[in-house]
C-alpha positions in Angstrom: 76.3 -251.0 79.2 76.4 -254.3 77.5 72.8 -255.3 76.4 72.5 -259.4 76.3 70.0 -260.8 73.4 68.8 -264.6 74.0 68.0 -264.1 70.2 70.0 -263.2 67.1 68.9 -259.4 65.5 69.2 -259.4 61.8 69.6 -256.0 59.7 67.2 -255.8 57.3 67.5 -252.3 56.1 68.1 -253.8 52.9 65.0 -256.0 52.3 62.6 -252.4 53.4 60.3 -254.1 55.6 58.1 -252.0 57.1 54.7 -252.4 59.5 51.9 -250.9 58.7 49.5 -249.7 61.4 47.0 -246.8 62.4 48.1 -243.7 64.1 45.5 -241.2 64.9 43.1 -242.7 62.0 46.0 -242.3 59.6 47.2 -245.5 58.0 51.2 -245.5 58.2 54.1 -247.3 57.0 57.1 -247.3 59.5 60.7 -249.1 58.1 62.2 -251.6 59.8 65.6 -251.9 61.0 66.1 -255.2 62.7 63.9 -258.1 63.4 64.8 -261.2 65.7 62.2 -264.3 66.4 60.8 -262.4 69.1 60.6 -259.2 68.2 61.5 -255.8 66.0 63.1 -252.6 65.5 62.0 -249.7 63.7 63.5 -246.1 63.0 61.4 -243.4 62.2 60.4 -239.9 62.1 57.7 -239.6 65.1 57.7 -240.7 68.5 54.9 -244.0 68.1 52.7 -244.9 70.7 52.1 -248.4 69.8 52.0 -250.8 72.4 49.5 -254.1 72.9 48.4 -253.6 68.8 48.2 -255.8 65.9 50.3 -254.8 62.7 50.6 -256.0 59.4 54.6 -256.6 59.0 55.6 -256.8 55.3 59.2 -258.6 55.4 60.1 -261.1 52.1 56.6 -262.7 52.0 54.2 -261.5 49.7 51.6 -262.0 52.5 51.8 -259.4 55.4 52.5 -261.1 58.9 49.6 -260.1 61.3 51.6 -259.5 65.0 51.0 -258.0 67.9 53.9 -255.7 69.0 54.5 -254.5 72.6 56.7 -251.3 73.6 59.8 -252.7 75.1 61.9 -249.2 74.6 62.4 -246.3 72.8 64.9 -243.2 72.2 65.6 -240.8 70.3 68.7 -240.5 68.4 71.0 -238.0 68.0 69.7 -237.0 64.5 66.1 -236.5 66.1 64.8 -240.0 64.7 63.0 -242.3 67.0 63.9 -245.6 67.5 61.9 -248.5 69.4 62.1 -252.1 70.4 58.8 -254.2 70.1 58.8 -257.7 71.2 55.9 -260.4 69.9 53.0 -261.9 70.9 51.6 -264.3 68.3 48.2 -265.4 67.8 48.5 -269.2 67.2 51.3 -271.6 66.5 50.8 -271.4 62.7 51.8 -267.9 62.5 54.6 -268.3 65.0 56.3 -271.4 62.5 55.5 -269.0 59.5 57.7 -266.2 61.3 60.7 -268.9 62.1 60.6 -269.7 58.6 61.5 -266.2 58.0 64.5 -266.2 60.5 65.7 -269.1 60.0 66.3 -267.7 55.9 67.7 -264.3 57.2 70.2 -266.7 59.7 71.2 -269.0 56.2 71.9 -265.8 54.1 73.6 -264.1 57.1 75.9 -267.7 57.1 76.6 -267.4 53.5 77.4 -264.0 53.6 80.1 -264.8 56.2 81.9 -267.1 54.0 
């Protein structure tokens, strides 16, 4: 099945983001494998039951970006990793234009990469 993204994904295994966020009173750090303006993939090594929560995402900025994530899907791979889609909900229009700042870099470098 052919999956249709309004939204550009952009790998960034490299830069190791990660969100940070509480799991049963137990701060943890979870990678992440994609990002896109409305939302985020992560990888990891427990099934997460995150859904309607504010993270902190650490991605390029020095200051963490404070998100709340939803539970779109998840699976788990053959290689017994989880993996789960989040999309956004952002609390004003400030952080929303800080996190388009961040795409719109990771859409320049993916264009230069290119040529």
């Amino acid at each position: 099945m052919k999956q249709f993204r309004e939204l550009p994904r952009y790998d960034v295994t490299h830069l190791r983001g990660f969100i940070v966020t509480m799991i049963n009173d137990h701060k943890v750090s979870i990678p992440i494998r994609n990002v896109s303006l409305g939302g985020l993939q992560v990888i990891c090594n427990q099934e997460l039951y995150l859904n309607d929560e504010e993270v902190e995402i650490h991605l390029i900025e020095k200051k963490p970006f404070l998100i709340k994530i939803y539970n779109v899907w998840k699976i788990t791979n053959e290689d017994n990793k989880y993996q789960a889609g989040f999309r956004f909900q952002f609390k004003d229009v400030r952080s929303f234009q800080r996190w388009l700042q961040v795409m719109k870099a990771l859409h320049l470098h993916k264009s230069k990469k290119k040529n």
